[in-house]
DOTORTOR-437265 format. One record per atom (N, C-alpha, C): x, y, z; residue in one letter. Coordinates in steps of 0.02 Angstrom, whole numbers, plus 50000, padded with zeros to 5 digits. Example, Ala and Ser with C-alpha at 12.3 -4.5 7.8 and 13.67 -1.06 7.14 Angstrom:
DOTORTOR-437265
506604971650390A
506154977550390A
506604983550390A
506424988850354S
506844994750357S
506455000250394S
***
This chain:
DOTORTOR-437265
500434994150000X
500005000050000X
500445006250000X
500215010549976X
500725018349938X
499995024349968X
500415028250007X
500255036750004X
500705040750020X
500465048249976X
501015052749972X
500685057749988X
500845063050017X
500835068450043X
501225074250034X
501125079749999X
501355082549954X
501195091349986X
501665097050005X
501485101949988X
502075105949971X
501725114449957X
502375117649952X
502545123949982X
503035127149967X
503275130850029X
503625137249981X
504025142150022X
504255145950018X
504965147950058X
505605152350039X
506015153450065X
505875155850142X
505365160850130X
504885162350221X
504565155250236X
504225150050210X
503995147250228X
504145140650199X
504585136750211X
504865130250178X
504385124750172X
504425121950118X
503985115750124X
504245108850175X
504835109850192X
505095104450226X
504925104450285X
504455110450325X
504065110550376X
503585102950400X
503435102950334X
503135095250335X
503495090450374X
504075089750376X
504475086650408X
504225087150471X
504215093150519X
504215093550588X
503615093150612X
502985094850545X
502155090350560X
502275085150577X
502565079850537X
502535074450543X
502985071350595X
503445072750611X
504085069850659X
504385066050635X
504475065750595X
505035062650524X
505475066150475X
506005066550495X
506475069650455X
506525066550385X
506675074450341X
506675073250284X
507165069950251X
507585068750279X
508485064650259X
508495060550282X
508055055850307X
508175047950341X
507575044650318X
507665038450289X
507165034850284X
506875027850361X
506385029050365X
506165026950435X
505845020950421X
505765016050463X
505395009450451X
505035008650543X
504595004150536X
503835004850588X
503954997950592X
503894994050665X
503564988950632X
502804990350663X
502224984650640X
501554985750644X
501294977650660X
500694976850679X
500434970050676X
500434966450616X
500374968350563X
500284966150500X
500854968850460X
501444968550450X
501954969150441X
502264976550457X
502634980050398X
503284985350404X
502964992150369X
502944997950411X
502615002450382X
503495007150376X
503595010850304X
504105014650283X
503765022150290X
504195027350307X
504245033150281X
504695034550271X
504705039450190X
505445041050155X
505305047750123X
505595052250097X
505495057850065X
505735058149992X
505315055249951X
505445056749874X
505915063349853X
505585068749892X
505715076249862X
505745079249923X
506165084349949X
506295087450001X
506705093449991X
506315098849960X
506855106649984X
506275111349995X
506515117849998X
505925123650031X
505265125649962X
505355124149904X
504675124549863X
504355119249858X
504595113649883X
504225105549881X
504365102049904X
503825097449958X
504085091150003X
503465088049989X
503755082249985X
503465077149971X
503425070550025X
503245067150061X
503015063150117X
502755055650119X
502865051850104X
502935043550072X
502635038550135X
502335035850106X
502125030650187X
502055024650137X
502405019250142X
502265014050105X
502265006550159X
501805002750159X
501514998450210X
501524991350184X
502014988150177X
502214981550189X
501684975050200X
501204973450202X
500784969450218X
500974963150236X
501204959350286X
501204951250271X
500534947550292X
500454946550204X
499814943150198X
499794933950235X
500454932850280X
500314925550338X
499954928850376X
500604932350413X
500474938450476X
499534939950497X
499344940850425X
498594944350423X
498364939450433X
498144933750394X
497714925750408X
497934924150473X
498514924450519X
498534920250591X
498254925350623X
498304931750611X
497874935450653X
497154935550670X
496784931850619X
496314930950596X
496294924250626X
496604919650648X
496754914250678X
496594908550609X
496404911750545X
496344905150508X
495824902950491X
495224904950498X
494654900550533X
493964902450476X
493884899350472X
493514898450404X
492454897650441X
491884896650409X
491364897850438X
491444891050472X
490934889950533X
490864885250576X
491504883050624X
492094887350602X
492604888750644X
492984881750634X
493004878050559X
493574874450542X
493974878850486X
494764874750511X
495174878050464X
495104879450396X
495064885650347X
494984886350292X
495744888350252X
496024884450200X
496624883950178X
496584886950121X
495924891250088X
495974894050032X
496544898550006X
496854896849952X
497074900149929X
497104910449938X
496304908749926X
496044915949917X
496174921750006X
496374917450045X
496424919750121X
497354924450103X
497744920050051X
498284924050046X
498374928349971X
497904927549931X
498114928349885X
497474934649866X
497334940049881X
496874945449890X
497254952249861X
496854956349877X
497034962749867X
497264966049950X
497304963449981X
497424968750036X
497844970450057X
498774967050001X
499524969950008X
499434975849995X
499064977149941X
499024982449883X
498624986849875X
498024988949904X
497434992049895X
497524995449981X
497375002949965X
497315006050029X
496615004350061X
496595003850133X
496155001050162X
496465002850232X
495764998750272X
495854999950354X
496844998950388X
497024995150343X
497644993450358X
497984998050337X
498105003550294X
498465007950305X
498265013050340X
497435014950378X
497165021750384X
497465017450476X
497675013650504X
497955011850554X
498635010850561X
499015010950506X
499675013950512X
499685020850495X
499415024950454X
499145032750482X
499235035250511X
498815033150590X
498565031950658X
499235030550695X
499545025050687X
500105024450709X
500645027450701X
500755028750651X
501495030950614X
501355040450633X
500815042250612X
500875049450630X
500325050250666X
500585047650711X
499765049650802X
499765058150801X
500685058250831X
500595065950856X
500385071050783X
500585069150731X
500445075950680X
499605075450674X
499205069250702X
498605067350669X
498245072250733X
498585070550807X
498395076250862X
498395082050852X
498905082750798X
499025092050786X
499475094950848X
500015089650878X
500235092050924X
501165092150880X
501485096950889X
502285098650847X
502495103150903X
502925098750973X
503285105951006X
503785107551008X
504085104250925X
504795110450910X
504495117950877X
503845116550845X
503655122450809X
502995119850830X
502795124650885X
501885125850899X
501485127650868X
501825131750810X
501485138150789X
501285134450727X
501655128350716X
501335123950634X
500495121750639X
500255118050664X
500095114150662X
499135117050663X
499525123550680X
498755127450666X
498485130150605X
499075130950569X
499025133550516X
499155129750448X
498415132450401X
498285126650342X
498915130450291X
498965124850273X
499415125350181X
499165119650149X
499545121250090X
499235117950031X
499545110750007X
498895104850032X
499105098650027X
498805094749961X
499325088949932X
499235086649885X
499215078749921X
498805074449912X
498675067449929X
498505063649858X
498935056649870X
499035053349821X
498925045349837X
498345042949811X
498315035249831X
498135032249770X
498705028049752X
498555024749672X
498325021249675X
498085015849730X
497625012049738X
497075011049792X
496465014749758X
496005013349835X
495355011149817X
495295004249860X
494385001249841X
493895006749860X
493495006049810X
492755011949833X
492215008849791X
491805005449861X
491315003849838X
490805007349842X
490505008349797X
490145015849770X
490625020749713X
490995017049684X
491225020349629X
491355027949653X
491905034149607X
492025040249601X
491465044549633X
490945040549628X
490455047149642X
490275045949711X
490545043749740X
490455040949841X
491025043549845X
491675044749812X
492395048549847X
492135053049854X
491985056049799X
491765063549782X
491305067649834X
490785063449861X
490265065849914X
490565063949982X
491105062149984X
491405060050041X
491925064050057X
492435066450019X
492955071850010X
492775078550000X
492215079249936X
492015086849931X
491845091049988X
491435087250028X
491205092950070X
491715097050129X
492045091950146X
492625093950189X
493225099050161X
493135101750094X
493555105250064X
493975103550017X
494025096649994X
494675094049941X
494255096149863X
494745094049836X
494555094349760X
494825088049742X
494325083549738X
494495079649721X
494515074549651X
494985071949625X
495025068649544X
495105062049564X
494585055849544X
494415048949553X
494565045749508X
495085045149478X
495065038349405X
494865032149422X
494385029049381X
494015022349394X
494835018749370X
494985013649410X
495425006949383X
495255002049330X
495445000849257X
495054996349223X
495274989549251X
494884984049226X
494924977049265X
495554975149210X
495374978549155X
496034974549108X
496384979149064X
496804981949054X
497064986549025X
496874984848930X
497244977148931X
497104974748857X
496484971948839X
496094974348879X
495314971548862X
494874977648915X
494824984848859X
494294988948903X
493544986548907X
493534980748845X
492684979748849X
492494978148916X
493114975148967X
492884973149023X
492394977149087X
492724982549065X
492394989449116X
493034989049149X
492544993549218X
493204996049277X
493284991749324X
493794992249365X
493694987749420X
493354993749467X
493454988749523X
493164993149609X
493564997949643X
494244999249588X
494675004549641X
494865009049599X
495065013449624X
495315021849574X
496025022949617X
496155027749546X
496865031849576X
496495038049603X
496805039849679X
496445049049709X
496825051349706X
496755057549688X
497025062649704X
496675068049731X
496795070749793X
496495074849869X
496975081649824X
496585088449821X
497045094849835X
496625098549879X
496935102449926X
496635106849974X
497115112649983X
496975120650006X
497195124950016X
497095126150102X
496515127150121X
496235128250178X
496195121650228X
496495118650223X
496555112250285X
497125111950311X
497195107750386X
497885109650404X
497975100750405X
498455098650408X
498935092950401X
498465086350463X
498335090250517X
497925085250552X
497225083250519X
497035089950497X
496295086050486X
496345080950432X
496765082250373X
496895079050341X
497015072750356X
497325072850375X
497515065550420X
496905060150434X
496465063950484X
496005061550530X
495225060850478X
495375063650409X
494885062250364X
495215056350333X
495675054950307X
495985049950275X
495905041850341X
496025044350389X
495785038350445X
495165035250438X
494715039750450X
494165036750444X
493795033250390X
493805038550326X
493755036350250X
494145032450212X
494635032150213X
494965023450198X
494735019650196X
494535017050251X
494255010450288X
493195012750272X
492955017050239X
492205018050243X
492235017850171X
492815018550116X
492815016450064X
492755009650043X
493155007450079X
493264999550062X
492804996250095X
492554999050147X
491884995450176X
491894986950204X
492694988450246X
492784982650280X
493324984350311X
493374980550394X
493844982850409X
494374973750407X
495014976350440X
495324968750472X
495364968650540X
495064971550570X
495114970750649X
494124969050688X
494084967350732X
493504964850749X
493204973550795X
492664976950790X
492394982850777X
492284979950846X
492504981850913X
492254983850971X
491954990951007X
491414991751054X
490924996951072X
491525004351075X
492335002151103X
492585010251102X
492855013651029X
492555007050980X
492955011050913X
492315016950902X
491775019450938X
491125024250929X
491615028350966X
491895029851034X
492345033451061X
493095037351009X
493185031250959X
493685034250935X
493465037850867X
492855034450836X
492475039550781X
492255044950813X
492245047150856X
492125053750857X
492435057550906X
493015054650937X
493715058950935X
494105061550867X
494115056050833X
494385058950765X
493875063450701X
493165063150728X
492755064550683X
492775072050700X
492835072750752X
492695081050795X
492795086750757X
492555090950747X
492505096750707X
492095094150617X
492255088650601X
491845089050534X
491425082650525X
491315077250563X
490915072350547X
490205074850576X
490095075950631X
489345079250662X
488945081950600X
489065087150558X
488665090950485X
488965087750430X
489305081150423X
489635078150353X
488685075250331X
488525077950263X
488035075950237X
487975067850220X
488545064850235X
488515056450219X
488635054550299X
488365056150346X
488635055850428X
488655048950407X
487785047550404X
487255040350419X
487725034950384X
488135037450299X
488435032150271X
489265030150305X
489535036550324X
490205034150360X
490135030650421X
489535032950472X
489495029050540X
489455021150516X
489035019350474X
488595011450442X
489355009850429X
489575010850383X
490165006450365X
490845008050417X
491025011550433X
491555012650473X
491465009050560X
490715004750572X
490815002150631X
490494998050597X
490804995050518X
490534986250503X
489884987050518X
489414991950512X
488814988050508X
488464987250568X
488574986550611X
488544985150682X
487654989450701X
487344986750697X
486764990650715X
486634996750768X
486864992950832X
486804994450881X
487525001650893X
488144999750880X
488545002350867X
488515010250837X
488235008950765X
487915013650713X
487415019750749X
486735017250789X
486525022650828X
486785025750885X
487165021050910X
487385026150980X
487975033550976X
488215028750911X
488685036250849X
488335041850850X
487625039750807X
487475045150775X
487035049950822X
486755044650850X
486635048050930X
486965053650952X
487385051950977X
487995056050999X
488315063250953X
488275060850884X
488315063350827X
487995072250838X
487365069650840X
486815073450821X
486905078850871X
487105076350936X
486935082950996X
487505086650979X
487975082850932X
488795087550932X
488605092550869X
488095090550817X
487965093750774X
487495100450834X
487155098650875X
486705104550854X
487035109450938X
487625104750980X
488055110350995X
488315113250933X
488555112650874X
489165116750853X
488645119950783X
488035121950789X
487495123550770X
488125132650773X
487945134550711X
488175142750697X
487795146350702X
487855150650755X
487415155150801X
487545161250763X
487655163350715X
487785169750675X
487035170250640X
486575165450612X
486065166950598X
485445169850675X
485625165750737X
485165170850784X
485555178150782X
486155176750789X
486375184150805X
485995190250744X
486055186850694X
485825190350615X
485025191950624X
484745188250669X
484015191550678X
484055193950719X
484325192750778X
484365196550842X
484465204650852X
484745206750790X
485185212650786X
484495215650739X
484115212550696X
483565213250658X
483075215250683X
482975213850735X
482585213150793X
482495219750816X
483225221450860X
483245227550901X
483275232650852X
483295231150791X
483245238950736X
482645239750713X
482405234750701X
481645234350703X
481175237950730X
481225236450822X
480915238950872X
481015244750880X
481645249750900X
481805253650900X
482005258650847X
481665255750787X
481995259950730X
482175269250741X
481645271450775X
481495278650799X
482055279250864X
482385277150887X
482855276850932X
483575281050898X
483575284950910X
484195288450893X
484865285150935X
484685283050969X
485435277650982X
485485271450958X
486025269450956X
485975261450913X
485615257650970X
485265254950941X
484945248050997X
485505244350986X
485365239151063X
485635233851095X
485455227351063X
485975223451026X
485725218251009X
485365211051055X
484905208251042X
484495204351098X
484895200351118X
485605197651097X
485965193951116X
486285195951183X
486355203451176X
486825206551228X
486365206351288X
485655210151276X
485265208351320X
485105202851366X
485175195851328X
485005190151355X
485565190751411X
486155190651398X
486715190551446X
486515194451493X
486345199851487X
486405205851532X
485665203451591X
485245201251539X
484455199651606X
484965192051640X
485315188851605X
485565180951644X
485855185851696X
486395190151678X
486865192751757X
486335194851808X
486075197951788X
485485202451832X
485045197851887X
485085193251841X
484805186551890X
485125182951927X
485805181351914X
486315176451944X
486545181451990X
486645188351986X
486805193752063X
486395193752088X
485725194752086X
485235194052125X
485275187952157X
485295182952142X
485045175952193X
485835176352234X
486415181152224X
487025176452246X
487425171652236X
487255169652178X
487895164452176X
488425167052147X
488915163652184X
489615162652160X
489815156852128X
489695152152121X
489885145252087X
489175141952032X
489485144551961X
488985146151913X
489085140751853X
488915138851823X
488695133051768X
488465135151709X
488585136251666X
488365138351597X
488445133151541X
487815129051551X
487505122951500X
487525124451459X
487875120751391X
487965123351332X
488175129851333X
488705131451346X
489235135651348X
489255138051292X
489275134551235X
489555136051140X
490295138251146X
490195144951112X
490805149451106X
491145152351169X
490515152051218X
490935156551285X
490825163251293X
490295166051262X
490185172651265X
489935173151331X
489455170751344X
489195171451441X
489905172051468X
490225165951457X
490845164051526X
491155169851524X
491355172851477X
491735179951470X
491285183851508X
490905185651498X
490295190251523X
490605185851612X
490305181451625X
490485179151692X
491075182051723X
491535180251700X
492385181051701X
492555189251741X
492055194551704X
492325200751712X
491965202251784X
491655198851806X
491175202851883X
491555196851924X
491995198351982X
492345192752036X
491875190852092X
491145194652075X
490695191352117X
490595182152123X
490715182152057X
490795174452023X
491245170752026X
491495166652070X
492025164852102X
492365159652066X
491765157352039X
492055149052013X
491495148951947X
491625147651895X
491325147951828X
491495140951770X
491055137051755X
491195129751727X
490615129351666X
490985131251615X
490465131651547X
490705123251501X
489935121751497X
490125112951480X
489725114851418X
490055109951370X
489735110251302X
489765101451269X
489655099051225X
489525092051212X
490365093251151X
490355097651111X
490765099151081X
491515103351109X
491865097351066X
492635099651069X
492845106651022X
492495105550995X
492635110950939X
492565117450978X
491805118050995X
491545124051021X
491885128451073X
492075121551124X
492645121951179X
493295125751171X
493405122551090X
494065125351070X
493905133251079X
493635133551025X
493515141451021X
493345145051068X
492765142351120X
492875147751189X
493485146351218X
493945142451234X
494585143951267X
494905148451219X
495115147551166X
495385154951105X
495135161351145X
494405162851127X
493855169551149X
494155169451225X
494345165951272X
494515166551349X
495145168051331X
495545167051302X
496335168951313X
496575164151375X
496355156551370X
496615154151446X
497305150451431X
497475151851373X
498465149351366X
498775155851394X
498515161751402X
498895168351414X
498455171051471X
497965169651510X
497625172951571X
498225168351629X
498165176651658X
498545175051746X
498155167351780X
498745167351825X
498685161351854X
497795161851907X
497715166751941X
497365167651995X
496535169651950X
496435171351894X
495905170351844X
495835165451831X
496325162651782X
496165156551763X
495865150151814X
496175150551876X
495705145351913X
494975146551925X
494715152951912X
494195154051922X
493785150951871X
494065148251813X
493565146251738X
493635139151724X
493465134651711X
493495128551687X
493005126451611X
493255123051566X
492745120051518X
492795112651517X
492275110851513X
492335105051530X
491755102751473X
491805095851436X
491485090651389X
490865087351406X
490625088751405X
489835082751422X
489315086151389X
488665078951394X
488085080951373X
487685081951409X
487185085051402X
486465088251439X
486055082751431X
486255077251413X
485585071751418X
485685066051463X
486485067251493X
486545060651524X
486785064551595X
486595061451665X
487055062851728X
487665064051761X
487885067951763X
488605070751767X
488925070451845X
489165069851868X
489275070051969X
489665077451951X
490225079151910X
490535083751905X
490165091751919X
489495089751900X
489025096551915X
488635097851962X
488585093652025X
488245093452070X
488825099852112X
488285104252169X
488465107752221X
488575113852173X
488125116652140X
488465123552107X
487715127052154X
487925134252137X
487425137252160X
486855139452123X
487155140752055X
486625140351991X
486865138551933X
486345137951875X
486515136351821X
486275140351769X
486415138851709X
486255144351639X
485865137051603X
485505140151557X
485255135351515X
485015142151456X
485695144851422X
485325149951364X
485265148351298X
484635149051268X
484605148651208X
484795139751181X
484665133951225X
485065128551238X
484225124151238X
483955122551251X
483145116651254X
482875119851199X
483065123251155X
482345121651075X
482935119151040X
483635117951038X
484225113150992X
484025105851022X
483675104851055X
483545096551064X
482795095851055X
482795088551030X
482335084751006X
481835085551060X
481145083751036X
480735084651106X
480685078051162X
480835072751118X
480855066551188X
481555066451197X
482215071151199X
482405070951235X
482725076151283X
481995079451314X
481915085051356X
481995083151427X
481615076151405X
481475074351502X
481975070951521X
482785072051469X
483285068251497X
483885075151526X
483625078951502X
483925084851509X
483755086451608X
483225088151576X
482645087851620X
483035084951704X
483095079551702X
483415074451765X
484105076751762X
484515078651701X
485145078651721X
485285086351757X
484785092051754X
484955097651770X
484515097651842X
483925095551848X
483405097251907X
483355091751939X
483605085051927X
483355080851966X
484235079051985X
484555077651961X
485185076351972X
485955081652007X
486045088151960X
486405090651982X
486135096952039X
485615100052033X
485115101852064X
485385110352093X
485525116352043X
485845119452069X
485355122852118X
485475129452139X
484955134052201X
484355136652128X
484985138152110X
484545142252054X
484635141651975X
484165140451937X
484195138551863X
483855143551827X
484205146751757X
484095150551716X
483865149751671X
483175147751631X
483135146551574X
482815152351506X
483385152251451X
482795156551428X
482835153151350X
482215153751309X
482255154051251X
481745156851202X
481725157451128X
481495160651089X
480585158651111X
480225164251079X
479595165051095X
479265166651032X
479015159651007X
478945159650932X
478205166450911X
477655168250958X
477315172250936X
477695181050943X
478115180850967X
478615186750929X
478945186650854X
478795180550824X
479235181150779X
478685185150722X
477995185950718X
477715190250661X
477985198150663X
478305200650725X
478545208050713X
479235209250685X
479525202450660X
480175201750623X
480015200850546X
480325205950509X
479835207250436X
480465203350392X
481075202350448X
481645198650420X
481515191350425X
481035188550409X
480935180550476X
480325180450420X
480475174450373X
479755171250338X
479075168750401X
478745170850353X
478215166950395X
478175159450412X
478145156350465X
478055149550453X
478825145150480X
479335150750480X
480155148850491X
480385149250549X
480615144350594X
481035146250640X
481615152650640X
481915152750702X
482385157150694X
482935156050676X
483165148650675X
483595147650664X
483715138850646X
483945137450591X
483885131250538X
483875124650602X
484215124350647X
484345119450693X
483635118650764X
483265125550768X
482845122650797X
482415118850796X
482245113750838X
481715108350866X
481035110550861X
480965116150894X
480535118950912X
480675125350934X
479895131250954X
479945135650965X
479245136551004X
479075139551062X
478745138451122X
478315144351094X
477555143851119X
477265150551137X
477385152151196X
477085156451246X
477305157451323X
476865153751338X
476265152451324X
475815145251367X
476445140951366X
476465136651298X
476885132251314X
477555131151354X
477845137951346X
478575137151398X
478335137051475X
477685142851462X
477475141551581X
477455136051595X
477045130351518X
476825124451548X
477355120751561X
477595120451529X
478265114351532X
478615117451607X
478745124751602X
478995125751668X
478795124151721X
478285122951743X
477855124751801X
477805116751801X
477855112151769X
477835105151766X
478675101751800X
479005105251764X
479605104051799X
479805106651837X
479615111951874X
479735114151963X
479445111051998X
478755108551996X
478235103552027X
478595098652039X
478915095551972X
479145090251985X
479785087952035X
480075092652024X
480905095252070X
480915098752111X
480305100352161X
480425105452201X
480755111952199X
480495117352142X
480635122352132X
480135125852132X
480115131752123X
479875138152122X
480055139552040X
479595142852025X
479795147351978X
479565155651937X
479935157451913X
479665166051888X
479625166451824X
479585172651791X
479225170651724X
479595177451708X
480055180951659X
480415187551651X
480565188251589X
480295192951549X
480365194151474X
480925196751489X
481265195651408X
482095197951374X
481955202351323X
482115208351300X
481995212051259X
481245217151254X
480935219751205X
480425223751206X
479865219051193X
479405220751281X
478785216151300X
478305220151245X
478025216551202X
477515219351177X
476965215651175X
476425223251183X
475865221251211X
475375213851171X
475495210851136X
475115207951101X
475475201851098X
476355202751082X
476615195451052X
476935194051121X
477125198251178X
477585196951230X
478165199551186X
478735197151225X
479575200251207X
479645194251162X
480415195151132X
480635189951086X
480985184651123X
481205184351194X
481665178751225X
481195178451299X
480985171151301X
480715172951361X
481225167651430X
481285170451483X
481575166851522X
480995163151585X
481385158251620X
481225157251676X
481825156651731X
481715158951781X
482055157251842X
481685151751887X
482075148151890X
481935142751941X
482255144152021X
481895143352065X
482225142452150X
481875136852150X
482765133552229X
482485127352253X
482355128952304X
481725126252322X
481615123052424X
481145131752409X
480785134452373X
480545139352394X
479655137052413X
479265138352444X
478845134852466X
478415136652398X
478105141752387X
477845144152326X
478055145952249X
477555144852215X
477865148152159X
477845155652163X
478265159752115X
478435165952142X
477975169152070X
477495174952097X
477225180452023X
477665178851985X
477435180451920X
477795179751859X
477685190051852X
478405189551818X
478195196351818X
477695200951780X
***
């Protein structure tokens, strides 16, 4: 099996950088060994306008059958020929997207700490696999590579060179070009899609390879328009396997949901309302923050929770008042995480701040111990991105389980949306919502789940209450142990 890896560079910027992505010097040829034989890296081409990057993978096709222990159906020995004599020296597949994996872990981590500063930044890669099975022919690479950014060129393989009447075979030569990707993702797309091309693996698909699809999937499998077809084949099929992926999948999609379209009405909104306002209005976004603080100083807490965190705009907002002692914004997404630690500056905030902030990974549907004993929690703009049966899992993990003093909820208030002349009729606010509440419906659900959890609760418009539709964000505050429910305002 053969791949090459190809970019180029400049006297400011050498292509032999590649080198220190990868942790393989460009002047030595390197050898691996692996379970299934000898994985090589060598450098065809190596100076500052072009480097070139070689991984060539050895197969011993014994090695592979005893691993396999041999064993033919009904679990007697099978001596076929066909057990050694296959395509799988030669054809890229799960067996090379695991020497990949192996051979370049750290460049596939995106971790380089002779040069930190690489590994963030995209250049322009050329990928080369002269032989790869794809079942689903050119036009399954194509919907599998395009969207992630490559440009990609599929030559079908003919079965016979001296006989085209034959047709093609099942594998093509690829060729991957990209400008805008950086060396890891690359990587970590070639991992997974290898092995969802060929649509078989050689290793037996156990429950943590769902753990490792979507460590490596993180940032682009959640919105890949073929999710449903890479999860199916990349865990063999596995039924059970397949949903708990996409499961999982889905909440990472609609954390890393792009909040630039609320912001884009939000801002629509307050120009709207206030058009006659000779000062710029406040966008409703800013507002929401500003009614959450107003509420979280009022009740007192210092040790605060912000569910679905996203980007981190609250936690910042948190960060600047030291009333707030201790601040822990959890999101389901790594990605999102990423970017609010960026927006926090927590590689460069003082020591005696930074303990004050934490981000931390989990979902809102399952029980956490990590969140129990806070004094309150946030829940903004966060219950119309989930499905409706699974509210009442939310539901237990915030009010029945971690149980702060005080809970914040607010979200959109769909009979505001006819005074938005920016907002079709008939349209959510935003492509990812579930749903969108009237205020009957949000009291009800509220007032169902304080009952249920021993809370209290209040009822507090966000933005301009108008007389007819209510405001555009409506919140609730929840108290625990309060004997009554409290006026709504």
């Amino acid at each position: 099996m053969f791949l090459t890896i190809s970019t180029t560079g400049s006297a400011q910027r050498p292509a032999t950088d590649l080198g220190h992505l990868l942790h393989k010097h460009p002047e030595k040829a390197q050898a691996f060994s692996t379970s299934y034989g000898t994985a090589h890296v060598l450098y065809p081409e190596a100076d500052a306008e072009r480097c070139t990057a070689a991984l060539l993978l050895e197969v011993d096709a014994v090695a592979l059958v005893r691993r396999r222990k041999g064993k033919g159906r009904g679990g007697a020995p099978d001596a076929a020929l066909a057990q050694y004599v296959n395509d799988r020296p030669y054809a890229a597949s799960s067996l090379l997207a695991v020497a990949l994996g192996s051979v370049f872990s750290s460049a596939m981590r995106g971790v380089c700490t002779a040069r930190p500063e690489l590994p963030g930044t995209p250049r322009p890669l050329r990928i080369e696999v002269p032989a790869l099975p794809a079942r689903g022919g050119a036009d399954l690479v194509r919907r599998l590579f395009e969207p992630l950014g490559w440009t990609v060129t599929a030559e079908p393989v003919p079965l016979d060179t001296e006989f085209p009447e034959w047709g093609d075979s099942r594998y093509i030569r690829l060729t991957l070009l990209a400008a805008g990707l950086t060396l890891a993702e690359a990587l970590r797309h070639l991992y997974v899609l290898l092995p969802v091309l060929d649509d078989a693996k050689h290793y037996w698909v156990s429950p943590d390879e769902v753990d490792k699809l979507l460590r490596v999937g993180d940032g682009w499998l959640a919105a890949h328009p073929e999710r449903e077809l890479i999860t199916r084949r990349y865990l063999s099929h596995r039924w059970s396997l397949t949903r708990q992926a996409n499961e999982r999948l889905e909440l990472v999609r609609l954390a890393e949901a792009d909040d630039s379209e609320v912001e884009d009405l939000d801002n629509a909104v307050a120009q709207e309302a206030e058009a006659d306002d000779e000062e710029k209005p406040t966008p409703l976004a800013v507002r929401r923050r500003e009614a959450i603080l107003g509420v979280l100083r009022a009740s007192g807490a210092a040790r605060v929770l912000d569910l679905g965190c996203g980007q981190g705009q609250l936690v910042q907002a948190l960060l600047k008042d030291p009333a707030f002692t201790e601040i822990v914004g959890v999101d389901v997404s790594m990605r999102a995480l990423t970017i609010a630690s960026r927006r926090l500056k927590l590689d460069r905030m003082g020591e005696r701040q930074a303990s004050r902030v934490t981000l931390l990974q989990g979902s809102l549907a399952y029980t956490d111990k990590r969140l129990k004993g806070y004094d309150a929690a946030v829940l903004s703009e966060v219950i119309e991105h989930l499905d409706l049966p699974r509210l009442p899992a939310l539901e237990y993990a915030v009010f029945g389980s971690a149980r702060p003093r005080t809970v914040c909820v607010t979200t959109p208030n769909v009979e505001y949306n006819v005074r938005w002349e920016s907002l079709p009729a008939g349209h959510a606010r935003h492509g990812d919502h579930r749903f969108e509440w009237t205020r009957e419906e949000f009291r009800g659900w509220a007032r169902t789940v304080a009952e249920r959890h021993g809370y209290a609760v209040e009822f507090l418009p966000v933005g301009p209450d108008d007389p007819e539709v209510g405001p555009p964000t409506q919140m609730a505050v929840f108290r625990l142990g309060t004997p009554k429910e409290a006026k709504a305002a």
